[in-house]
MDTraj code that builds the backbone (N, CA, C; nanometers):
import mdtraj as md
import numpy as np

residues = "UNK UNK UNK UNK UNK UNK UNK UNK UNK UNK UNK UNK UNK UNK UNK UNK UNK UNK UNK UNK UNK UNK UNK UNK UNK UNK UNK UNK UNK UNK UNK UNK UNK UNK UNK UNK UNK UNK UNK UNK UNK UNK UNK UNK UNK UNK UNK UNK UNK UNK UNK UNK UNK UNK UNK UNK UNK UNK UNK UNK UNK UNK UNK UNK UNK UNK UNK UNK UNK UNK UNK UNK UNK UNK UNK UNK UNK UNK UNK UNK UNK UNK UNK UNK UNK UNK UNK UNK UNK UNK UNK UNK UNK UNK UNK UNK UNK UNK UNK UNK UNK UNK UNK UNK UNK UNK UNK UNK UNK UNK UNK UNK UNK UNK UNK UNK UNK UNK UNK UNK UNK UNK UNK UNK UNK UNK UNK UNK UNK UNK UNK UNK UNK UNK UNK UNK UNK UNK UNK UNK UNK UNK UNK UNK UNK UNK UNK UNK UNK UNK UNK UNK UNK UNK UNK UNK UNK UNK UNK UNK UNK UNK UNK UNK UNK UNK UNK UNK UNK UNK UNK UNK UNK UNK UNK UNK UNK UNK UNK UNK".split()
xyz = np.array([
    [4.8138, -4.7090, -1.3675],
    [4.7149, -4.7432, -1.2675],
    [4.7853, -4.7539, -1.1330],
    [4.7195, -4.7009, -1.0152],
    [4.7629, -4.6844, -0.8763],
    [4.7422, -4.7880, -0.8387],
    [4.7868, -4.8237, -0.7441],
    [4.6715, -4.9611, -0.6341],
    [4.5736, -4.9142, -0.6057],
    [4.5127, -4.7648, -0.5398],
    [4.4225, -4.7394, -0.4679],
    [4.3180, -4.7828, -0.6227],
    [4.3488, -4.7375, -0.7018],
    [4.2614, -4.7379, -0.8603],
    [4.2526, -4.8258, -0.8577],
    [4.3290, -5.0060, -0.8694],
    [4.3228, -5.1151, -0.8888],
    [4.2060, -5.1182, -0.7588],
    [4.2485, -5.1003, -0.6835],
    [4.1375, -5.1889, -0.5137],
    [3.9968, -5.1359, -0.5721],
    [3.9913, -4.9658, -0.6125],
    [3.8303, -5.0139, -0.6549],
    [3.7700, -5.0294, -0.7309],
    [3.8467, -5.0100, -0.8654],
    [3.8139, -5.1613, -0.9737],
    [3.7488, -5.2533, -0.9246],
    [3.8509, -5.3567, -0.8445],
    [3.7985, -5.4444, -0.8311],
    [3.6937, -5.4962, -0.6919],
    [3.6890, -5.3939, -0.6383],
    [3.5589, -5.3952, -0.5253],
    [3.5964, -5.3313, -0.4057],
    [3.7134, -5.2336, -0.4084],
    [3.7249, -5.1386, -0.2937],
    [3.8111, -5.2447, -0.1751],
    [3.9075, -5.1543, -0.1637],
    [4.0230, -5.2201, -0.0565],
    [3.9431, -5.1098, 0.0821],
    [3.9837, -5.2048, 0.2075],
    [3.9690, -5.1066, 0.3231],
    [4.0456, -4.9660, 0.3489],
    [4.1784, -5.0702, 0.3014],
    [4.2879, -4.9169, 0.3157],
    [4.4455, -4.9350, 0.2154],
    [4.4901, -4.9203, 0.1553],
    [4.6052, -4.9554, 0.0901],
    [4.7245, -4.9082, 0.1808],
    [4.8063, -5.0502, 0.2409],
    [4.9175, -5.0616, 0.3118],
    [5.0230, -5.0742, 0.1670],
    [5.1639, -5.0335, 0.2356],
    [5.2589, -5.0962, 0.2182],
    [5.2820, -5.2338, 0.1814],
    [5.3342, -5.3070, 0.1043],
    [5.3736, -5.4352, 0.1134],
    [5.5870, -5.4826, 0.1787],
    [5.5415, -5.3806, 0.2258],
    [5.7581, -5.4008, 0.2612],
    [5.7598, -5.2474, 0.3275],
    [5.8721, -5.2819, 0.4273],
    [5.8830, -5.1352, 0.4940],
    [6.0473, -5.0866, 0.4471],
    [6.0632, -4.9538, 0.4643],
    [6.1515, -4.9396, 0.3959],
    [6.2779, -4.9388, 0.4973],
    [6.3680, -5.0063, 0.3816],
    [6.4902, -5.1085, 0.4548],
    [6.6295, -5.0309, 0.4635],
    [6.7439, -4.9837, 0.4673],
    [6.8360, -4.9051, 0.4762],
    [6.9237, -5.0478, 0.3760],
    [6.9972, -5.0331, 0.3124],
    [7.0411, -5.0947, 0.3083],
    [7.2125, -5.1310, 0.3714],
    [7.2511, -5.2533, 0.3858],
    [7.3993, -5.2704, 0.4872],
    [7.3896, -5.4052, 0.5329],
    [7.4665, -5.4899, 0.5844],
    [7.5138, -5.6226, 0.6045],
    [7.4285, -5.6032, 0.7799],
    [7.4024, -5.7167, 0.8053],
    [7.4166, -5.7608, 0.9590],
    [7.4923, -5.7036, 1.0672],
    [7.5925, -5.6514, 1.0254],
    [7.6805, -5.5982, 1.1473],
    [7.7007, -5.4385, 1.0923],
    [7.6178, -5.4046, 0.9844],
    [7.6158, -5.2573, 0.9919],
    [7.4455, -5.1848, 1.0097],
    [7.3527, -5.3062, 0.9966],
    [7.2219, -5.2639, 1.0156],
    [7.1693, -5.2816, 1.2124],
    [7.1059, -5.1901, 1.2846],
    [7.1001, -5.1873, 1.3767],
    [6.9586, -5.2982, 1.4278],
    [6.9802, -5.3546, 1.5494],
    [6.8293, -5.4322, 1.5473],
    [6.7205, -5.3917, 1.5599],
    [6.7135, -5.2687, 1.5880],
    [6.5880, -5.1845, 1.6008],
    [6.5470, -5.1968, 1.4560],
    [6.6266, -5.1654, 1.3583],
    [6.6066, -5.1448, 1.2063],
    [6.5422, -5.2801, 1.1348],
    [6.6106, -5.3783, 1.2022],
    [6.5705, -5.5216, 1.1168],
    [6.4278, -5.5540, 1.1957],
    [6.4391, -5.5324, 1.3213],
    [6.3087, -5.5932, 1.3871],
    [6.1875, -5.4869, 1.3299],
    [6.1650, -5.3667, 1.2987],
    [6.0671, -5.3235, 1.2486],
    [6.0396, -5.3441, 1.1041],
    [6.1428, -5.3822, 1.0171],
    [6.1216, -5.4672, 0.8774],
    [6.0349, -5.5608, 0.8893],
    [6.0928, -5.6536, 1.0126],
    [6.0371, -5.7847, 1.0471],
    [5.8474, -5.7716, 1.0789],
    [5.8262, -5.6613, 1.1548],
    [5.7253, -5.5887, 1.2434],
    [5.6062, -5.5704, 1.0807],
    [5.6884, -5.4752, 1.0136],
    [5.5722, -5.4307, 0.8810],
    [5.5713, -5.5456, 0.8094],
    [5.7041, -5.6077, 0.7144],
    [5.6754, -5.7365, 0.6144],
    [5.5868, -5.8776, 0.6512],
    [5.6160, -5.9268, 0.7911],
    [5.6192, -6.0502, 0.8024],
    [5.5326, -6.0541, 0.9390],
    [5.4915, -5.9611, 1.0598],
    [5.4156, -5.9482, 1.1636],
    [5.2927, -5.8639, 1.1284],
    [5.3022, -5.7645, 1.0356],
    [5.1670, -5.7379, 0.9663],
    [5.0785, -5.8100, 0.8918],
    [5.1642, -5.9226, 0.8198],
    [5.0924, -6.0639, 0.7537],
    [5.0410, -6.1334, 0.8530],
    [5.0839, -6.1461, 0.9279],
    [5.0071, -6.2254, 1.0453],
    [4.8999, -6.1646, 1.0843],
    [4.9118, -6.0456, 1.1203],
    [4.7904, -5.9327, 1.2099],
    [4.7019, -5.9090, 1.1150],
    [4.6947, -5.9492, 1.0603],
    [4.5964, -5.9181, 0.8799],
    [4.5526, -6.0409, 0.8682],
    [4.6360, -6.1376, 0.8146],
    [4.5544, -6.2571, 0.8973],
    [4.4539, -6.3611, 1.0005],
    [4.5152, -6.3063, 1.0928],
    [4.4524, -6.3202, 1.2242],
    [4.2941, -6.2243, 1.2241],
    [4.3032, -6.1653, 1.1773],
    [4.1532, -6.0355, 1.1632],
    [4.0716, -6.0477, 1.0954],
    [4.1238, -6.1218, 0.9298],
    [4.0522, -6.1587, 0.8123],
    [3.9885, -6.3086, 0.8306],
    [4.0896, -6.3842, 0.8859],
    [4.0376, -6.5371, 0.8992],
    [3.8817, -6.5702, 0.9082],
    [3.8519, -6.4928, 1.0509],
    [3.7517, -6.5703, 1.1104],
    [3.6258, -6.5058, 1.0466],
    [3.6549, -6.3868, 0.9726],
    [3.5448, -6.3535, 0.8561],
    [3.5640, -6.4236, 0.7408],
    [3.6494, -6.4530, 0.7437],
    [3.6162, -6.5593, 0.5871],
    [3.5444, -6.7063, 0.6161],
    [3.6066, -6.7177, 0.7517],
    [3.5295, -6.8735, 0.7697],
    [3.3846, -6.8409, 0.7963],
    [3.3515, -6.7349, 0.8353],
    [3.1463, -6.7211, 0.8486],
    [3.1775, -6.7417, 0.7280],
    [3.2014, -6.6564, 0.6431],
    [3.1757, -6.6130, 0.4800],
    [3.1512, -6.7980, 0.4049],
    [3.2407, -6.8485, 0.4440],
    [3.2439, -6.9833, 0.3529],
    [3.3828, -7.0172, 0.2968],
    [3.4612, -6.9067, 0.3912],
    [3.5912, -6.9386, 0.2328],
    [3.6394, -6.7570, 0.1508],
    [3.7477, -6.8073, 0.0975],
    [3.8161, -6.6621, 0.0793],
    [3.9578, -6.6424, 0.0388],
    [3.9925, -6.5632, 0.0227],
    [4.1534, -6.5723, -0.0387],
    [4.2217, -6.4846, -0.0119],
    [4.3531, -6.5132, 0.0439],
    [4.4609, -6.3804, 0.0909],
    [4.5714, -6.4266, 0.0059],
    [4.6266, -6.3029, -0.0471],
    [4.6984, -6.2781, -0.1112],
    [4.8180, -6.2124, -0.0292],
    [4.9360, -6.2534, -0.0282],
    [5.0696, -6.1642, 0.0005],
    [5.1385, -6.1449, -0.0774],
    [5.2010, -5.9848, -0.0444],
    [5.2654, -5.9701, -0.1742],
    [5.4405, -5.9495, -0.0731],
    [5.4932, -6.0898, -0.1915],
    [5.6126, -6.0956, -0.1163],
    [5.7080, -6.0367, -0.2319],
    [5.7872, -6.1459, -0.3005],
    [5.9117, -6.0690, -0.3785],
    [6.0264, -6.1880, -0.4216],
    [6.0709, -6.1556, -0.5279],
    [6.1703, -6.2274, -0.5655],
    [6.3240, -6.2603, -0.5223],
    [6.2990, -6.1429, -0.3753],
    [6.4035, -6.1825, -0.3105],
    [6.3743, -6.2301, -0.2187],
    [6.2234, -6.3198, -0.2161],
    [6.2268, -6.4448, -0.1051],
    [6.3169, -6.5575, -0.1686],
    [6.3521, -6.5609, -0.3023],
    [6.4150, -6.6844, -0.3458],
    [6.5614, -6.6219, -0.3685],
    [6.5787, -6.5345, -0.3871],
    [6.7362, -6.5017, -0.4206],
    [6.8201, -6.3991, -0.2947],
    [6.8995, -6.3773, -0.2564],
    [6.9878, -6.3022, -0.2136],
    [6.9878, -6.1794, -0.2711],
    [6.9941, -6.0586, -0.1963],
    [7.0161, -5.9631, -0.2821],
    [7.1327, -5.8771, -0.1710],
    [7.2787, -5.8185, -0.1955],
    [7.3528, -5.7657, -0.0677],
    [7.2821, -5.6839, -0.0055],
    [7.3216, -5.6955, 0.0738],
    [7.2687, -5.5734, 0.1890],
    [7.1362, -5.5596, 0.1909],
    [7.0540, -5.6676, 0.2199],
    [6.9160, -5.6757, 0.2475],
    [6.8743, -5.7486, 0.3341],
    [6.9567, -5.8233, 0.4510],
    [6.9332, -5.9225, 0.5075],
    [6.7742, -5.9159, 0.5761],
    [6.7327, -5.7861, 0.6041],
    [6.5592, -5.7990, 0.6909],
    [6.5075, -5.8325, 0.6058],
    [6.5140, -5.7331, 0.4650],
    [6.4063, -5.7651, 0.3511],
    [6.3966, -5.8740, 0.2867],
    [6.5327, -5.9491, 0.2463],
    [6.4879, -6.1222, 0.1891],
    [6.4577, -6.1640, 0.3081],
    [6.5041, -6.1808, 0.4229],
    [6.4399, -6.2558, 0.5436],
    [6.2401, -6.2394, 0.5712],
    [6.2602, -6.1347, 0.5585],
    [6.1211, -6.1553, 0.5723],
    [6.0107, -6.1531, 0.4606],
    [6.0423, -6.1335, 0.3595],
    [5.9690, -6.1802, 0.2324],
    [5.9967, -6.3263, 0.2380],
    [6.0859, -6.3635, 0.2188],
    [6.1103, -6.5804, 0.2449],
    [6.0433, -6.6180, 0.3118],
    [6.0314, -6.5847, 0.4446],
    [5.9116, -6.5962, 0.5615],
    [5.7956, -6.5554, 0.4983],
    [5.7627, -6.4698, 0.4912],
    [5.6114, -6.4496, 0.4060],
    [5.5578, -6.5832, 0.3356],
    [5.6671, -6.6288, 0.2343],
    [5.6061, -6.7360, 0.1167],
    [5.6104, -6.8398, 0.2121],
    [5.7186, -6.8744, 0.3049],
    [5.6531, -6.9964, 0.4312],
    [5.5266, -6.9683, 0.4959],
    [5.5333, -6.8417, 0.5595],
    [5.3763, -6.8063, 0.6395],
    [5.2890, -6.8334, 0.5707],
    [5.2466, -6.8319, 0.4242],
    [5.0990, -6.8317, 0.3413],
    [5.1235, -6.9675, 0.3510],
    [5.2223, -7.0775, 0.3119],
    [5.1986, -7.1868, 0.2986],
    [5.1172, -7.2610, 0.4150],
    [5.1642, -7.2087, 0.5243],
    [5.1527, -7.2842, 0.6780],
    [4.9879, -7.2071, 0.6494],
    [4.9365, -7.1041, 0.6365],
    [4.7592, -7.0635, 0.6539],
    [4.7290, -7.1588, 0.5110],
    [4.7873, -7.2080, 0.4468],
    [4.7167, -7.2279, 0.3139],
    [4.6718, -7.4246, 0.3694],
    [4.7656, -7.4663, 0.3957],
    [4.7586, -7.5949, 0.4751],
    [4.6317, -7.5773, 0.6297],
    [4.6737, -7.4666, 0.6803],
    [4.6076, -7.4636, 0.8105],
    [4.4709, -7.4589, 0.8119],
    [4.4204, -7.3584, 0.6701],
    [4.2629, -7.2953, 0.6443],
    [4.2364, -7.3727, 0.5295],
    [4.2866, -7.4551, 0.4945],
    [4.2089, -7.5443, 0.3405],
    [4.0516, -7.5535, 0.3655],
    [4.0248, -7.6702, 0.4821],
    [3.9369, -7.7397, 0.5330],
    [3.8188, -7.6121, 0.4859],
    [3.8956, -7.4659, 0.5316],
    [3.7840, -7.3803, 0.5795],
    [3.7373, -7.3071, 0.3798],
    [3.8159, -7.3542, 0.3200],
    [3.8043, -7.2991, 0.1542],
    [3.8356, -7.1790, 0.1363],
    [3.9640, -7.1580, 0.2455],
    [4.0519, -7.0162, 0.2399],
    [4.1841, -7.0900, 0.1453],
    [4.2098, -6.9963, 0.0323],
    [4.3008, -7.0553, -0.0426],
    [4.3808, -6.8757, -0.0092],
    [4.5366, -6.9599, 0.0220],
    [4.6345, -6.8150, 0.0485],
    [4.7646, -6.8419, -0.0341],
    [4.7652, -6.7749, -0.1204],
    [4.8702, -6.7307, -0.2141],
    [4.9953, -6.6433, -0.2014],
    [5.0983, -6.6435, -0.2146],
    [5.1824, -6.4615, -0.2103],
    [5.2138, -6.5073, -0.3878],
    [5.2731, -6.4026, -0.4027],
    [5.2778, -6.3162, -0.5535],
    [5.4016, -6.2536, -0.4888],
    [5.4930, -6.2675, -0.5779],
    [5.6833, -6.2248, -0.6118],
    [5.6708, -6.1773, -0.6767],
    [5.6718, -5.9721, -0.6979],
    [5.6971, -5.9605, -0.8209],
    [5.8783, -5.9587, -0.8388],
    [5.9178, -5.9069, -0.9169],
    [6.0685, -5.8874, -0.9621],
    [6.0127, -5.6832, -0.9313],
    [6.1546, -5.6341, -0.9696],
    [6.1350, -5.5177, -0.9770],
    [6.0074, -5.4709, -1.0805],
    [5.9386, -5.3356, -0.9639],
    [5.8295, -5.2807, -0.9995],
    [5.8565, -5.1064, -1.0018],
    [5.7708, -5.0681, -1.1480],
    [5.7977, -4.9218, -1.1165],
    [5.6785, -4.8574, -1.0333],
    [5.7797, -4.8220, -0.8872],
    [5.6711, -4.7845, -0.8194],
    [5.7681, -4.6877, -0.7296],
    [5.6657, -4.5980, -0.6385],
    [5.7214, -4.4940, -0.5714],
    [5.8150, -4.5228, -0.4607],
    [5.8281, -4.6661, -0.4581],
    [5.9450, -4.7311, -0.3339],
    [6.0584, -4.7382, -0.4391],
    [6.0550, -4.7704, -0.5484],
    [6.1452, -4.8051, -0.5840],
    [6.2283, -4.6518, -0.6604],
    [6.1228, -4.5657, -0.6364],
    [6.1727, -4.4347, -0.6957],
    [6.2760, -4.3904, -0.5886],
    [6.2225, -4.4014, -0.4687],
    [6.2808, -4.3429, -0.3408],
    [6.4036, -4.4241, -0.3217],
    [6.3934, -4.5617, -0.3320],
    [6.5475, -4.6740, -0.3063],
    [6.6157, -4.6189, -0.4085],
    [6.6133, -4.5299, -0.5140],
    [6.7664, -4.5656, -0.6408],
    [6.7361, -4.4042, -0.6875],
    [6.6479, -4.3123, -0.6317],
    [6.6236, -4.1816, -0.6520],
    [6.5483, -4.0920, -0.7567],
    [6.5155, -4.2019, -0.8382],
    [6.4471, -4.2019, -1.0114],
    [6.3909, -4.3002, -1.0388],
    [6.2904, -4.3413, -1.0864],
    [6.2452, -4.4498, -1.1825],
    [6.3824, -4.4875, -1.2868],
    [6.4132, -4.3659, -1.3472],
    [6.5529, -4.3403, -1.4503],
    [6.6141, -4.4704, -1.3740],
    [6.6878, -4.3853, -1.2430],
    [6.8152, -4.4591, -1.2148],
    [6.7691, -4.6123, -1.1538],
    [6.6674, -4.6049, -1.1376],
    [6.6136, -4.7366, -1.1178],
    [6.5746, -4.8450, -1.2181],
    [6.5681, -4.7511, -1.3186],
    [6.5996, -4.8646, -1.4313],
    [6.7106, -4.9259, -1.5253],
    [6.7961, -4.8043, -1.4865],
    [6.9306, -4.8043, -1.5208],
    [7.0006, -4.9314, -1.4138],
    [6.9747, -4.9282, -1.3003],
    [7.0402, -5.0386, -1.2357],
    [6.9450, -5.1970, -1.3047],
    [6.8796, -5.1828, -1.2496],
    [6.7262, -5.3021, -1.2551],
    [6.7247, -5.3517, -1.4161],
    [6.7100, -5.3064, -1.5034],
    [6.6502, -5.3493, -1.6603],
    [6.7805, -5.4447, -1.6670],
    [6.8545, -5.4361, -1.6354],
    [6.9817, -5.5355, -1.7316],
    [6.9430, -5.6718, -1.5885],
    [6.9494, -5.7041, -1.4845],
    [6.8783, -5.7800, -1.3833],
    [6.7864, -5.8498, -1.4518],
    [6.6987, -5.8197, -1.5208],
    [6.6089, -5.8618, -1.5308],
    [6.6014, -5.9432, -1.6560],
    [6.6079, -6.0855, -1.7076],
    [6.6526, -6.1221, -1.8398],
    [6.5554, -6.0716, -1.9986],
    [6.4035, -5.9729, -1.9057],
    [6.3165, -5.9435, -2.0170],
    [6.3623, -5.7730, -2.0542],
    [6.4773, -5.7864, -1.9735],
    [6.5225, -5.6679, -1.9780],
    [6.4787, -5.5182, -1.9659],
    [6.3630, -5.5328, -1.8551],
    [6.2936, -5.4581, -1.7606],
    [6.2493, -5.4798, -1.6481],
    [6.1972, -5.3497, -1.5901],
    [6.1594, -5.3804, -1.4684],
    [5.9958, -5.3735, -1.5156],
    [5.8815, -5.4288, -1.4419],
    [5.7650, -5.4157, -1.4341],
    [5.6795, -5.3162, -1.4266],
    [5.5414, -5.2739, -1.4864],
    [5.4338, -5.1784, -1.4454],
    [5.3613, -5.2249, -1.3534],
    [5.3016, -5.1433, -1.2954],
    [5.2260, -5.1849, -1.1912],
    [5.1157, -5.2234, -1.2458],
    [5.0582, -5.2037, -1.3731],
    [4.9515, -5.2960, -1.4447],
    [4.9560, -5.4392, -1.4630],
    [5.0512, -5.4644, -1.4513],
    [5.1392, -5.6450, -1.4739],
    [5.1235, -5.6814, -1.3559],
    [5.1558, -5.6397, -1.2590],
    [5.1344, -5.7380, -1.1124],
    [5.0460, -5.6947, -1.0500],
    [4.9663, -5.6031, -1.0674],
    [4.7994, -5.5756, -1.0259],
    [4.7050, -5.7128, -1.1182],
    [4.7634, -5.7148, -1.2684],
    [4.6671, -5.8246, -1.3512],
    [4.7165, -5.9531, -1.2443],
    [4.8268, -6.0008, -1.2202],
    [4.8821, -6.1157, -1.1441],
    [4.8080, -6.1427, -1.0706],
    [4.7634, -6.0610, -0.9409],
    [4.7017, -6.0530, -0.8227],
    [4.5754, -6.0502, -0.8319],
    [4.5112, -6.0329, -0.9516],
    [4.3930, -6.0441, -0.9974],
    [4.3458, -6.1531, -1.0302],
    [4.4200, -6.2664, -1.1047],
    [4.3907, -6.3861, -1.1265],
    [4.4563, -6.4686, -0.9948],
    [4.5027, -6.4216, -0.8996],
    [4.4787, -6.5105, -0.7972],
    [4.3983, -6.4947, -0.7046],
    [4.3055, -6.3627, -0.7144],
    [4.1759, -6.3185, -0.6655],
    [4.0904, -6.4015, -0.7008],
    [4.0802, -6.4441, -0.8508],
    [3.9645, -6.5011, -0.9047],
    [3.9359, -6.6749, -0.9022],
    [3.8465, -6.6928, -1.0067],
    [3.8579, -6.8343, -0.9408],
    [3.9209, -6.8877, -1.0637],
    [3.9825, -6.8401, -1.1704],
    [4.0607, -6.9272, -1.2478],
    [4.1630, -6.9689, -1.1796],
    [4.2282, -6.8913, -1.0879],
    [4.2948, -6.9718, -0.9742],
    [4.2668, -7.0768, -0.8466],
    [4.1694, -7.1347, -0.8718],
    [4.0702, -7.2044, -0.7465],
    [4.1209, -7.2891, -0.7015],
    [4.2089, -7.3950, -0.8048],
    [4.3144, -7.5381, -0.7323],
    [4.4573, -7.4502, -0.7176],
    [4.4518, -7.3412, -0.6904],
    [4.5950, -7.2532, -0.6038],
    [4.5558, -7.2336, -0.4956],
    [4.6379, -7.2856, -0.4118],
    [4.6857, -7.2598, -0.2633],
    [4.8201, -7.3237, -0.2108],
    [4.8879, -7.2209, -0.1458],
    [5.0239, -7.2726, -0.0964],
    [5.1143, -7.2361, -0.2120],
    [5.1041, -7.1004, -0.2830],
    [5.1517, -7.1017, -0.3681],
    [5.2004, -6.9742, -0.3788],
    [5.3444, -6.9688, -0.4848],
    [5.4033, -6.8310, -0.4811],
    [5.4230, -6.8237, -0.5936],
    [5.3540, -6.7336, -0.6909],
    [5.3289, -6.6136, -0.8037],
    [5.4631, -6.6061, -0.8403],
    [5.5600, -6.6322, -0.9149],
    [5.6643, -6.5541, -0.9522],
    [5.6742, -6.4280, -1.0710],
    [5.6666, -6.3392, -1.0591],
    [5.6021, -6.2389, -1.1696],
    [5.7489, -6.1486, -1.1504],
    [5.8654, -6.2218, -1.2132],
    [5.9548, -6.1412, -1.1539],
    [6.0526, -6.1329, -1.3238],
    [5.9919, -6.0863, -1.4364],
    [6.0834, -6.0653, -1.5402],
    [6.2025, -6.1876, -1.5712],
    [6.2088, -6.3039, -1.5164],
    [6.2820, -6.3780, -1.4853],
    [6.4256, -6.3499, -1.4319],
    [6.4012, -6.2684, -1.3395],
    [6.4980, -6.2472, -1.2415],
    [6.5772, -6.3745, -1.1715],
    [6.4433, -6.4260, -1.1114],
    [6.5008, -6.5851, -1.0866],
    [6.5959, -6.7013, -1.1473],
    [6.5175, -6.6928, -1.2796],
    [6.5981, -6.7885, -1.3884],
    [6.7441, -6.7801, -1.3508],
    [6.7986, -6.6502, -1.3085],
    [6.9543, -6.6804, -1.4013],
    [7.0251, -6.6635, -1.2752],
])
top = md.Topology()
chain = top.add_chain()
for i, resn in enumerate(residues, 1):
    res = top.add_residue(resn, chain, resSeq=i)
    for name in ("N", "CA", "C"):
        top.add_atom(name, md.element.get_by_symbol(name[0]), res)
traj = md.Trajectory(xyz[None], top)
């Protein structure tokens, strides 16, 4: 299953973005600032601008739920990623600060971490799904990386209202990457 397939399943997305822009990887003093500030621009200034647009229709509406999809390297380090954990970490702060800010309004805002996903970013970062699982599956203590059916279902129950006392909250759907 695609995302575009998942969005109209479940009631049609406007447009299917990116969730992360793609990062070069290299340390601080080998990544250029043009490079980190447009990471910064798609991950963590597009959450905002998406925000800022959706809000004030959810508050006519009554209430509503945004979902970000951040990543398991908001909690861990990963080398040579300094834009991309930086601004996924920021992400899971940003939802908290709208999740506190829009309660009142019965906007509940979530992000969702997955761990590695087989998806066409991750084909392009390691050149294969193959070699992407060849690095990734041993990472991961379930000893894979994810389908995109697994963190589409994730994002689904924080769509719904079995998630209703969630807000300010981050999804870890990451194979237990974290754990170890």
């Amino acid at each position: 299953m695609d995302s575009h397939f998942f969005c109209e399943k479940i009631g049609g997305c406007p447009a299917i973005r990116p969730a992360a822009a793609p990062d070069p990887s290299g340390t601080v003093l080998e990544i250029e600032p043009e490079t980190f500030e447009q990471i910064l621009a798609v991950n963590l200034t597009g959450a905002f601008l998406a925000a800022r647009a959706a809000i004030p229709a959810m508050q006519r509406r009554g209430g509503g739920t945004i979902i970000f999809i951040a990543s398991q390297l908001a909690h861990v380090a990963s080398a040579g990623r300094p834009a991309y954990c930086a601004s996924k970490g920021g992400l899971v702060q940003f939802a908290r600060v709208l999740a506190v800010d829009h309660a009142a309004d019965n906007i509940r805002v979530n992000t969702l971490s997955p761990g590695g996903v087989a998806t066409v970013r991750l084909e392009r970062r390691y050149g294969s799904l193959d070699n992407a699982r060849a690095v990734l599956d041993a990472k991961h203590p379930l000893g894979r990386i994810a389908e995109v059916e697994e963190i589409a279902r994730a994002a689904l129950f924080l769509a719904t209202e079995q998630s209703s006392f969630m807000t300010g909250a981050d999804l870890l759907v990451d194979g237990g990457y974290c754990a170890v």
